[in-house]
TORRO-993396 format. One record per residue (C-alpha): residue number from 0; z, y, x. Coordinates in steps of 0.02 Angstrom, whole numbers, plus 32768, in hexadecimal, padded with zeros to 4 digits. Layout:
N
- NUM, Z, Y, X
...
END
This chain:
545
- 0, 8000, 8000, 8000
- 1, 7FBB, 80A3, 8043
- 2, 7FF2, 8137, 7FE4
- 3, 7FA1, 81F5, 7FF6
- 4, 7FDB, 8289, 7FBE
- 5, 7F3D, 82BD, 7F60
- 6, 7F1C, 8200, 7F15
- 7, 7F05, 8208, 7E4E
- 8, 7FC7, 81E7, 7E36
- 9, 7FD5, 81B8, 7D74
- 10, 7F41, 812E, 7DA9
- 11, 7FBB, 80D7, 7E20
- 12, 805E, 8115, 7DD4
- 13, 80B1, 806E, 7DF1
- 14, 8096, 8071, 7EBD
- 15, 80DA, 8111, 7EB9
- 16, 8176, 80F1, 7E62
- 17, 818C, 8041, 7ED3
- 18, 81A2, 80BD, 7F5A
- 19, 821E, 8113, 7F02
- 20, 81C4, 81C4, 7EF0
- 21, 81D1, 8229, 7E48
- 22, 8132, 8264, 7DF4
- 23, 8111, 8307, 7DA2
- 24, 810E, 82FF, 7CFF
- 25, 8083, 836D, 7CDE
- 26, 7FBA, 8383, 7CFF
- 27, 7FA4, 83D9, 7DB1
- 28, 7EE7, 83FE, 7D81
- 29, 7F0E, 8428, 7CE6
- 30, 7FA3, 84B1, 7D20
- 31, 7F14, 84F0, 7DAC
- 32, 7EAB, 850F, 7D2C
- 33, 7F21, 8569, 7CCD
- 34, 7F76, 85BE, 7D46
- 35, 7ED3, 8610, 7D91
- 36, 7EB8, 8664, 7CE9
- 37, 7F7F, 867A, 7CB9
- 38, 7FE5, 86AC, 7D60
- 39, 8090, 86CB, 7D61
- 40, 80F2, 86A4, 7E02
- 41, 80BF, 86C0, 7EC5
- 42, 811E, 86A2, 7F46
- 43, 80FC, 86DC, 8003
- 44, 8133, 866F, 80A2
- 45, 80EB, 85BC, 809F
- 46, 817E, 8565, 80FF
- 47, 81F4, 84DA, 80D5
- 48, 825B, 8542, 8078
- 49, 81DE, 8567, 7FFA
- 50, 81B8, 84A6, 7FE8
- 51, 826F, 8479, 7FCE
- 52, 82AA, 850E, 7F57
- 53, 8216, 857A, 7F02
- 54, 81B0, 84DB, 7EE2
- 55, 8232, 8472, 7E97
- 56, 8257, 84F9, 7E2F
- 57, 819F, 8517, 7DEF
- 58, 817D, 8448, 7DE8
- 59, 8236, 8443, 7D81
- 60, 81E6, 84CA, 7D0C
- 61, 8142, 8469, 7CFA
- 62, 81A6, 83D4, 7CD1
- 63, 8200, 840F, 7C56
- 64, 8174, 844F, 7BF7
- 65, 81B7, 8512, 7BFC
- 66, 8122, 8545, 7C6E
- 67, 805C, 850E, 7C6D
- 68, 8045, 857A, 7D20
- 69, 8069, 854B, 7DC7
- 70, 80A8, 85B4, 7E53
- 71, 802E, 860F, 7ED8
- 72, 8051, 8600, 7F91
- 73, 8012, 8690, 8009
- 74, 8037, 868F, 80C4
- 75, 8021, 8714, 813F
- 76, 807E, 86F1, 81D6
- 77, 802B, 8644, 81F6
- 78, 7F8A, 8622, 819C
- 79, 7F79, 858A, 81E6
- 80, 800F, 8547, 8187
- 81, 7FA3, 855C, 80E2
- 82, 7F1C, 850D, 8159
- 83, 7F67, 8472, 8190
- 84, 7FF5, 8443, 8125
- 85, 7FB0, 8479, 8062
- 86, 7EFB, 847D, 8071
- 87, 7EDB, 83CB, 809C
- 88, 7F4A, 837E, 8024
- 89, 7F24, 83F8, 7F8C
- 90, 7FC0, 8458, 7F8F
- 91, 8028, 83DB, 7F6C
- 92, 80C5, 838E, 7FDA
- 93, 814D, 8309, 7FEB
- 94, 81F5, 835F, 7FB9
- 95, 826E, 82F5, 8025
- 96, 8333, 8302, 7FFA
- 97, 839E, 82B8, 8080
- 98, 845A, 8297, 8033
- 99, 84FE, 8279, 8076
- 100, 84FA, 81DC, 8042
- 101, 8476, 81AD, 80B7
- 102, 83FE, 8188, 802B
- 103, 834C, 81E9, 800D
- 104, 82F5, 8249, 7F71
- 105, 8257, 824F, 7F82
- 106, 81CF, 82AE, 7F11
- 107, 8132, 82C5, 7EEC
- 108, 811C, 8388, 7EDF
- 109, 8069, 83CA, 7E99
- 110, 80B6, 847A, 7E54
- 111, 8060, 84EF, 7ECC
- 112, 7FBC, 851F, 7E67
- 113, 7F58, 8591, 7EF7
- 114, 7F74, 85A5, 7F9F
- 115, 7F44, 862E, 8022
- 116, 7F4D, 864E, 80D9
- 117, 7F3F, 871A, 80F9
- 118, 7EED, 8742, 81A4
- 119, 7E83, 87CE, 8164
- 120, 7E20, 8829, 80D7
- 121, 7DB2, 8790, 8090
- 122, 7DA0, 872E, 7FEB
- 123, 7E55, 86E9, 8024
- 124, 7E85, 8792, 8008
- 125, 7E0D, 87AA, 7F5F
- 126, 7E6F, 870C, 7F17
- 127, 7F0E, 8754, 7F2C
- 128, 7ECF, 8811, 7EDF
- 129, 7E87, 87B3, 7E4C
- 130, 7F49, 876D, 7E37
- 131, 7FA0, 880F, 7E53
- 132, 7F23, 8868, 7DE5
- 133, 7F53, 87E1, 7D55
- 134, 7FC7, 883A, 7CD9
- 135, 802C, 878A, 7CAA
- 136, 806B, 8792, 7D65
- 137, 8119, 878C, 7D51
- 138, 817D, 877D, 7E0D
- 139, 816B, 8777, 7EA8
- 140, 81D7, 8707, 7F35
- 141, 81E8, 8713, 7FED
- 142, 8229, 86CB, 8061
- 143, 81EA, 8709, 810A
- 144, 828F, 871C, 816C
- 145, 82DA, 87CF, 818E
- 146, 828A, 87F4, 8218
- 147, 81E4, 87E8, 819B
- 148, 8222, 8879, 8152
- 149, 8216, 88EA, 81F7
- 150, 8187, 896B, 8200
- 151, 81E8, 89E2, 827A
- 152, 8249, 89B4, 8324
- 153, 82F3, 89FD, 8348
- 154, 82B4, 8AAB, 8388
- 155, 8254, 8AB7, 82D2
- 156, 81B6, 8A9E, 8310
- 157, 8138, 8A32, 82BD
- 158, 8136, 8986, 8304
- 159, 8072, 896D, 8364
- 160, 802C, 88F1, 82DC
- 161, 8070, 8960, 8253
- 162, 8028, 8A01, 829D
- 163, 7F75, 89D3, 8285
- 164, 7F92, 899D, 81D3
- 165, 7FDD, 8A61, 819A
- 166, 7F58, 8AC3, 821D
- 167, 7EC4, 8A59, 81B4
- 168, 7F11, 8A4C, 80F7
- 169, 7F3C, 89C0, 807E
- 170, 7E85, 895B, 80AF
- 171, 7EBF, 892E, 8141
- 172, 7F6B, 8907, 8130
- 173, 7F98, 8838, 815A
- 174, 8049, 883F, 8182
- 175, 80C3, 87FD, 80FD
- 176, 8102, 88C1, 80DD
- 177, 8058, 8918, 80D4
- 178, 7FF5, 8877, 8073
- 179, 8073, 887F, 7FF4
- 180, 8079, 8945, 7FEA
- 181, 7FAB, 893A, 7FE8
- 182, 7FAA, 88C0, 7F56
- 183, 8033, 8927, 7EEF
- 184, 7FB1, 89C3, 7EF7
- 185, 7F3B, 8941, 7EBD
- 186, 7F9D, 891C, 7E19
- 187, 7FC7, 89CA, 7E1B
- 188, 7F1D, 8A02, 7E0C
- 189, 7EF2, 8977, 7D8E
- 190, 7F65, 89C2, 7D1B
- 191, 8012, 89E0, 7D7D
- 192, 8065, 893A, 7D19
- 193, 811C, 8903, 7D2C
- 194, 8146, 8884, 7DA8
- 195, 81E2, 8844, 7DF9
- 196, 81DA, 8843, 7EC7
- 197, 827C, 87B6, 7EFE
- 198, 82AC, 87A2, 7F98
- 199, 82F3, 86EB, 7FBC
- 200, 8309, 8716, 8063
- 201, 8399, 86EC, 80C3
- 202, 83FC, 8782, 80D0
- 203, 847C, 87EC, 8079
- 204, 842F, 8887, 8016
- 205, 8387, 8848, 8032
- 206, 8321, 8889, 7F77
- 207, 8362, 8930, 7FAE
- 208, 832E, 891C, 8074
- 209, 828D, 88F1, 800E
- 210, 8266, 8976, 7F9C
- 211, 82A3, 89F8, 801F
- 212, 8213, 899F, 80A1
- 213, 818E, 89A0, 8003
- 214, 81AB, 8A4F, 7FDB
- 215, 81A0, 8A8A, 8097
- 216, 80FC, 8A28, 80B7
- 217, 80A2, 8A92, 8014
- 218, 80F7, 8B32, 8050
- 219, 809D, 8B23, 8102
- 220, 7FF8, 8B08, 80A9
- 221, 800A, 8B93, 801F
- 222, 804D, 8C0E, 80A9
- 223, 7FA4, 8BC3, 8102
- 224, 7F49, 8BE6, 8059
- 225, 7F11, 8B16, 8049
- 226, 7F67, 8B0E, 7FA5
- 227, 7FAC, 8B9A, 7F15
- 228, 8064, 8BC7, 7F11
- 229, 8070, 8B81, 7E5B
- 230, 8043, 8AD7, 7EBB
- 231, 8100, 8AFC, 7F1F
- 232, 813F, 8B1D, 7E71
- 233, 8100, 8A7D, 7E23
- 234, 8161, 8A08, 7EB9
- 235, 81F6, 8A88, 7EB6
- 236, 820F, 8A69, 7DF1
- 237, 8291, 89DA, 7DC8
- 238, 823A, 89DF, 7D2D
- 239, 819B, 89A4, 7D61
- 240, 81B4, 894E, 7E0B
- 241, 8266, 891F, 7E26
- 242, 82A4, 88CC, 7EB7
- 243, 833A, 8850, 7E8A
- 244, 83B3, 8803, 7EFA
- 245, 83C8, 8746, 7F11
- 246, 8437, 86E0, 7F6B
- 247, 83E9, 8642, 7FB7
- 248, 8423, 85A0, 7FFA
- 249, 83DD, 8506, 8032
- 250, 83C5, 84C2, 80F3
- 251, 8316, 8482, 810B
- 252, 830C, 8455, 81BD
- 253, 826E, 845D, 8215
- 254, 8211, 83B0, 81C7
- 255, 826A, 8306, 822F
- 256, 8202, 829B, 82A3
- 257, 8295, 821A, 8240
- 258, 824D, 8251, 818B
- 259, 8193, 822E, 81CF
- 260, 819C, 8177, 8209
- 261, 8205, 816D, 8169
- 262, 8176, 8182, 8108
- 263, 8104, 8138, 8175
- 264, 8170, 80AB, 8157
- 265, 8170, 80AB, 809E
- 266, 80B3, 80B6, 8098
- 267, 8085, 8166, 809E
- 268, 7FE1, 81A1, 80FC
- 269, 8017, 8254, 80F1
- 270, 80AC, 826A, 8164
- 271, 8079, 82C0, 81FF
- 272, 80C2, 8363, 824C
- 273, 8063, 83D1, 8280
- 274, 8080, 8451, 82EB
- 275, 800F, 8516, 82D9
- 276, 7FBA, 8580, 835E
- 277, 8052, 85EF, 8331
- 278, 80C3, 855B, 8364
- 279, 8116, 8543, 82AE
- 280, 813E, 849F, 8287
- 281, 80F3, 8453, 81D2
- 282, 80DB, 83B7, 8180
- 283, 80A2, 837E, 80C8
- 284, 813F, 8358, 80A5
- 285, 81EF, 83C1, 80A9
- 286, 828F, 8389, 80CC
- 287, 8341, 83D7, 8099
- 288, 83EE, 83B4, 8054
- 289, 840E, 838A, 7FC3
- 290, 8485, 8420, 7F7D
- 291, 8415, 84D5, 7F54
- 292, 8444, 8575, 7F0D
- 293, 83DD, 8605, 7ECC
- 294, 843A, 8699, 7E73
- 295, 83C3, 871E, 7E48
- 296, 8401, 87D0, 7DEA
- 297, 838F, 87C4, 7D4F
- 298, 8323, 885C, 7D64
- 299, 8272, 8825, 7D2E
- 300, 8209, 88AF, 7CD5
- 301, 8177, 884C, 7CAB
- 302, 81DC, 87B1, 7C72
- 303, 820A, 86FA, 7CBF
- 304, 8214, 865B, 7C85
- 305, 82B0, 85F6, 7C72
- 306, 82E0, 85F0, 7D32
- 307, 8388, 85C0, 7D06
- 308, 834E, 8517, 7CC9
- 309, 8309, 84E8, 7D4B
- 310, 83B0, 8505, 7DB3
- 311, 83B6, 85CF, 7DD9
- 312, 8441, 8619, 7DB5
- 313, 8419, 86DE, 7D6B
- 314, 84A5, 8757, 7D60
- 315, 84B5, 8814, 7D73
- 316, 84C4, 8877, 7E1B
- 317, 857C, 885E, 7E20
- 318, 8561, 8786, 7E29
- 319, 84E2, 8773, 7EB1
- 320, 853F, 87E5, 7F30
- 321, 85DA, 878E, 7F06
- 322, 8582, 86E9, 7F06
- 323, 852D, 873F, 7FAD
- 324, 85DF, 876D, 8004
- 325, 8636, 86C7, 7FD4
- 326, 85B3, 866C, 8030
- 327, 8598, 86CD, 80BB
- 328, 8633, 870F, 80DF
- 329, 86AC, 8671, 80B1
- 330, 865B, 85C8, 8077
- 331, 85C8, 85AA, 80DB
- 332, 8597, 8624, 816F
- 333, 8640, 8640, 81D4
- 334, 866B, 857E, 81C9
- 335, 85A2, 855F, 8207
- 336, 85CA, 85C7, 82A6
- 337, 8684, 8591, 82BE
- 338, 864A, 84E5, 82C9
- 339, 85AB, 851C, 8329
- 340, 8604, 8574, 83B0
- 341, 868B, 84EA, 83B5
- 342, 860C, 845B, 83AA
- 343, 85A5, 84B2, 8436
- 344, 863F, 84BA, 84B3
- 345, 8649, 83F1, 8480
- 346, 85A1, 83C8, 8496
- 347, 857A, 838A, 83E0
- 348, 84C1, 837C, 83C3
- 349, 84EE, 8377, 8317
- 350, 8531, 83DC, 828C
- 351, 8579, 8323, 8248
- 352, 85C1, 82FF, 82EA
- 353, 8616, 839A, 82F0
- 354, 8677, 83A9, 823D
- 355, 869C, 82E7, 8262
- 356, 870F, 8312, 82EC
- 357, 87BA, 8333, 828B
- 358, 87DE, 83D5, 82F3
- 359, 8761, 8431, 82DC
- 360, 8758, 83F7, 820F
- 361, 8809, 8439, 81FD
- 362, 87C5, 84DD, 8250
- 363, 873F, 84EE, 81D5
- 364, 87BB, 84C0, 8144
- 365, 8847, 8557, 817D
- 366, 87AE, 85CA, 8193
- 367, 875B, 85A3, 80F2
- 368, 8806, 8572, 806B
- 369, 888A, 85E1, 80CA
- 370, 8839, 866D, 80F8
- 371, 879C, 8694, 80AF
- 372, 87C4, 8655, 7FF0
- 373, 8859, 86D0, 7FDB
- 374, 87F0, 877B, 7FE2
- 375, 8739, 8732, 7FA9
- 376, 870D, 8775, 7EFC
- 377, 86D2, 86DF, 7E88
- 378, 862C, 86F5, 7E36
- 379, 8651, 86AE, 7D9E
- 380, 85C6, 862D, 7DAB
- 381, 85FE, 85A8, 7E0D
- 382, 86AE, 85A2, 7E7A
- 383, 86CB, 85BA, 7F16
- 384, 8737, 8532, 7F47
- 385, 86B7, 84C8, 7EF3
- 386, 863A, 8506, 7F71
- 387, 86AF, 8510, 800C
- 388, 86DC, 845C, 7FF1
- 389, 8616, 8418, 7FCE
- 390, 85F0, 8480, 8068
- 391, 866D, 8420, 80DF
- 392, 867F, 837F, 807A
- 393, 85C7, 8372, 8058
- 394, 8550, 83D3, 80A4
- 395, 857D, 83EC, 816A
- 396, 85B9, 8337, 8178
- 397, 8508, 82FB, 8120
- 398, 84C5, 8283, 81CE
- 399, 8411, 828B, 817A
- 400, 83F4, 834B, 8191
- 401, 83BC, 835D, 824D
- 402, 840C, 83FA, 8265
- 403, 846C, 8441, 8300
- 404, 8505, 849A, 8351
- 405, 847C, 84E8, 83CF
- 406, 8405, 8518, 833E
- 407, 8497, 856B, 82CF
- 408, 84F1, 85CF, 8374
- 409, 843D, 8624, 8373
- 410, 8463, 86E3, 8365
- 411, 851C, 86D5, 8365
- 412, 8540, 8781, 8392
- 413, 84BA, 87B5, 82FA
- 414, 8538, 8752, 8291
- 415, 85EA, 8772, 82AC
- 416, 85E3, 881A, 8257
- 417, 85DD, 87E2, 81B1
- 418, 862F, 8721, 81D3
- 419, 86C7, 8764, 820A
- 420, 86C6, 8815, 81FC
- 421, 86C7, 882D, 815C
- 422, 8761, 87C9, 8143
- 423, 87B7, 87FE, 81B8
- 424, 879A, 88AF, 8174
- 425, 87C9, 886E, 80C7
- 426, 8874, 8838, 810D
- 427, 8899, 88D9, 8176
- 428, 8873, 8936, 80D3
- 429, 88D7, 88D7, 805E
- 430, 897D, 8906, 8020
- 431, 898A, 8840, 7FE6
- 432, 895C, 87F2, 8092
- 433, 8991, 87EA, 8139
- 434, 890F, 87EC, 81D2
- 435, 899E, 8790, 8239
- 436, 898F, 870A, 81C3
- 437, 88C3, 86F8, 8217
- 438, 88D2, 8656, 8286
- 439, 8829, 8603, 826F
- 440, 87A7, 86A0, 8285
- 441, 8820, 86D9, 8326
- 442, 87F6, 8624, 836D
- 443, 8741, 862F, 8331
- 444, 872E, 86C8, 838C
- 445, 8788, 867D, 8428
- 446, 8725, 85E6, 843E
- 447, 866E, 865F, 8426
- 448, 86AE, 86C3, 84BB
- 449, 86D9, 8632, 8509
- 450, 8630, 85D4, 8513
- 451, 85ED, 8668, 8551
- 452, 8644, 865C, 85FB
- 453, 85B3, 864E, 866C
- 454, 8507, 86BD, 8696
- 455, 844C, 869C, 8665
- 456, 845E, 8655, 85D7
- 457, 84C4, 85C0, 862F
- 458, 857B, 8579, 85FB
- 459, 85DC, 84FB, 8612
- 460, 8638, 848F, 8582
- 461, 86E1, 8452, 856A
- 462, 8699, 83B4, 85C0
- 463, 8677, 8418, 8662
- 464, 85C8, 83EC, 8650
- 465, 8549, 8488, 865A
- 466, 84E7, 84B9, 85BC
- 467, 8443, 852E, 858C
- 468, 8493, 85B1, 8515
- 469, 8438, 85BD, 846B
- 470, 83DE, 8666, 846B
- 471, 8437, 8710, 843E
- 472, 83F2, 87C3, 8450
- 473, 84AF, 87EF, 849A
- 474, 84C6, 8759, 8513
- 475, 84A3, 87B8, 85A3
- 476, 8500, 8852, 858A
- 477, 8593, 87E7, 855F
- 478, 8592, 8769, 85E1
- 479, 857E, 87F4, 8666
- 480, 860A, 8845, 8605
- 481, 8675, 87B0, 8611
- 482, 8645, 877D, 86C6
- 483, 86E6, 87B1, 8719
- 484, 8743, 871E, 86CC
- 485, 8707, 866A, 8702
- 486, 8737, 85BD, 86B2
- 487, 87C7, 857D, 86EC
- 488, 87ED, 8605, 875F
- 489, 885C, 86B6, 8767
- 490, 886E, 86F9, 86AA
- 491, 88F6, 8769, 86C7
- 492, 8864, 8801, 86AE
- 493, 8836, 87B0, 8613
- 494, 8887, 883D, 8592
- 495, 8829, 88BF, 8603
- 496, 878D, 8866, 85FB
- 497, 8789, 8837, 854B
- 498, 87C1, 88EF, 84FC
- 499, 8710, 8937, 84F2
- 500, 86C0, 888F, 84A4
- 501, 8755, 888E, 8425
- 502, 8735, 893A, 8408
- 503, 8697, 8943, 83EC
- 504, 866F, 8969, 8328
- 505, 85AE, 8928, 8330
- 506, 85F4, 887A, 8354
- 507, 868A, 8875, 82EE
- 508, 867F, 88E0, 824A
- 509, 8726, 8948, 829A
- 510, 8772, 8972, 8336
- 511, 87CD, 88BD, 835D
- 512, 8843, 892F, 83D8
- 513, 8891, 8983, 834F
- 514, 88D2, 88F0, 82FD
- 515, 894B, 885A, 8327
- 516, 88B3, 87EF, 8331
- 517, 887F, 8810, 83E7
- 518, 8915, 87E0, 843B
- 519, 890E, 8728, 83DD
- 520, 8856, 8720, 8413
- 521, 8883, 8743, 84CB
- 522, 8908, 86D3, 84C1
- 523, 889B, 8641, 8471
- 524, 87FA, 868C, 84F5
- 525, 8882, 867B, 858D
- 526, 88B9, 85B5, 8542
- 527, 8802, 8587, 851B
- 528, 87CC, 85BD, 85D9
- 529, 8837, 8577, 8633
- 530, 87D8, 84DE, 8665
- 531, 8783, 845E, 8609
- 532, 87CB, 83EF, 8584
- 533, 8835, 8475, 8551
- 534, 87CA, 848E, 8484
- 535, 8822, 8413, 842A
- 536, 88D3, 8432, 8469
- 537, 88CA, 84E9, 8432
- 538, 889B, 84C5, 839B
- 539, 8912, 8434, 8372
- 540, 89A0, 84A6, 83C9
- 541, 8958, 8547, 8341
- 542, 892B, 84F0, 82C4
- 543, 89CD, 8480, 82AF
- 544, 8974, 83CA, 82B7
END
């Protein structure tokens, strides 16, 4: 048995379903058809995170009956994506869910109706115009990462492959920013009809970040004289194109040489990865964990079908940047880089590894139960604990998902900010809590500053064994900052050493000085470095184990 994505599936239904892949439930050439003449959803960034969230959603929709169209996928940072990982196998993908349990899901998903792979002004780009133009067009999704929403560098000045695209107006524009700006004047000129722009990105704040990039992008052409100022008004006005926040979560690793010769095994031609000119790495099939989320504030001028039965959560402003905060400033985001850091100075090479080893669990549980759940504002939509507990119960410890301490430590210092900060600014400015009580952050914070003992990028674990530090735009400015103390040798300079990291405000949310927080983190820093073997100790001493 040989099975391709593109066979006739209802003709061989049964060999399907022996493999133990679900079907859709619906025509695919008959939603194409439909949704060329009826468009309502399209969604920008092609990756894996589009295969394992945005087309579940629009397949669950299709199932259900409560939609006949399909969603449209347009990429602009990597054509080739569209190229080698849709085109071939006529849009459609395996959707494969790795659970904790060691056992797979594994579906058949046909729900992406069109597919196009921007590299310039061609019938691509006509395709896409003819969509925008439609007035049933309801939303728009991205997810393009933040740095996809940059069109200036730090100084303010236009980035070089945005430049060309504001000198020479919306027909040449190819980046995510301008393409998307160019095809709102599009449905702007074809009648200036509502439509919702949502950001699934990653990031806190990101439908404002999105709207405020939108709006900049059509004032440079209008002050240029490419498009009319009522064009500025039209993506300006909530009322016509309104930029809701979302809160998103799902990991959806890079596609597993593992999950390939899976499928290979159970019979499937399609399971290569492939690898772009651009160096992104795609397959026809997707692989994630099991657990999602999608809150999105329910701001959609032109209408939306019933998202929230196929699993999204809507609410008002208020819910996603509560449900926003409680994941990335409790449940999920400072117990990722606790354990990454921590894991990293132990050498795990994998997130399972790493929450399996009962020291660094009971760190996660302090940070997450005892510190973080006490000033995180519930949502109302689903609890916190609840989520804490799936997220260190469930989701880390999953030994399917191959995912990393080195891939998570990425960025660190990009991070911290908002992982920690933000509680620990919580606790200095509440009457009900006391930053003394802070035990777990103090020792996250420690053990970071730790692992960076060392220069170029090199480290050396708990193990004594040397180790490539994960990239970070700060690493050299702190390990040159932090090169007068070595492992294992004098730390009696530590306090002067440390005072300017701890007091810098870009890395911690608040000066660290001015609290009772940095002397426990020099304390636990002067403990953690002063050999090897030293990790666990600490924390069993701090953490009363």
């Amino acid at each position: 048995m040989v099975l391709h994505l593109t066979d006739d599936f209802k003709a061989n239904a049964a060999e399907w379903e022996a493999a133990g892949v679900a079907l859709p439930q619906y025509d695919p050439e008959a939603m194409k058809a439909y949704t060329a003449e009826h468009p309502y959803w399209v969604h920008f960034g092609a990756g894996n995170l589009f295969r394992e969230v945005h087309a579940l959603i629009a397949q669950s929709l299709l199932n259900q009956g409560l939609t006949k169209s399909g969603v449209i996928v347009a990429e602009t940072f990597d054509a080739d994506i569209v190229t080698d990982a849709f085109k071939p196998f006529d849009n459609r993908g395996l959707s494969v869910i790795l659970k904790s349990d060691g056992s797979i899901e594994t579906e058949l998903v046909a729900s992406v109706a069109e597919s196009f792979g921007v590299k310039k002004h061609d019938e691509v780009w006509d395709g896409l115009v003819k969509v925008f133009t439609n007035p049933e067009l309801q939303f728009v999704t991205v997810t393009i990462t933040e740095k996809g929403y940059s069109i200036k560098n730090n100084d303010g000045e236009l980035l070089p492959w945005i430049k060309p695209e504001v000198e020479n107006g919306p027909d040449s524009a190819v980046s995510a920013m301008g393409a998307i700006t160019a095809l709102l004047f599009e449905r702007f000129k074809a009648g200036a009809k509502p439509i919702a722009m949502v950001s699934t990105d990653n990031f806190s704040q990101n439908g404002d970040r999105f709207r405020a990039v939108i709006v900049e992008f059509a004032q440079l052409w209008a002050d240029k004289g490419f498009v009319p100022d009522d064009f500025v008004a039209y993506v300006d006005d909530p009322d016509k194109v309104a930029f809701p926040l979302s809160m998103i979560d799902r990991i959806t690793p890079n596609p597993a040489e593992s999950v390939s010769k899976l499928l290979a095994e159970k019979g499937f031609a399609d399971h290569e990865i492939f690898h772009t000119a651009r160096g992104t790495n795609v397959a026809p099939f997707a692989n994630s964990e099991e657990t999602w989320y999608l809150v999105i504030e329910d701001t959609f001028p032109n209408g939306r079908p019933e998202l929230e039965k196929a699993g999204v959560f809507l609410g008002d402003r208020d819910t996603v940047n509560d449900s926003d905060e409680m994941k990335v400033t409790t449940c999920l985001n400072p117990v990722h880089t606790a354990l990454a850091t921590t894991g990293r100075l132990m050498s795990y090479d994998s997130m399972s590894k790493t929450i399996a080893d009962p020291d660094l669990k009971a760190l996660a549980e302090r940070l997450s139960y005892v510190e973080g759940l006490p000033v995180v504002a519930d949502p109302g939509i689903f609890s916190p604990k609840e989520f804490a507990e799936k997220v260190i119960d469930v989701r880390v410890p999953n030994p399917s998902l191959p995912d990393s301490p080195a891939r998570i430590s990425t960025d660190t210092s990009q991070k911290v900010p908002i992982r920690y900060g933000v509680t620990i600014k919580k606790y200095i400015e509440s009457p009900d809590h006391d930053v003394n009580d802070l035990v777990a952050i103090p020792l996250a914070i420690a053990a970071w500053l730790r692992l960076l003992l060392g220069k170029d990028g090199k480290a050396t674990d708990d193990n004594g064994n040397e180790i490539t530090l994960s990239p970070d735009p700060r690493m050299a400015e702190l390990q040159d900052a932090l090169s007068p103390l070595k492992l294992g040798g004098d730390l009696s300079k530590a306090d002067e050493v440390l005072k300017p990291i701890l007091a810098d405000e870009t890395l911690w949310n608040v000066d660290l000085t001015q609290t009772p927080l940095a002397a426990k983190i020099v304390k636990y820093f002067k403990e953690f470095a002063a050999g090897t073997g030293t990790l666990h100790p600490v924390l069993e001493k701090e953490l009363g184990l």
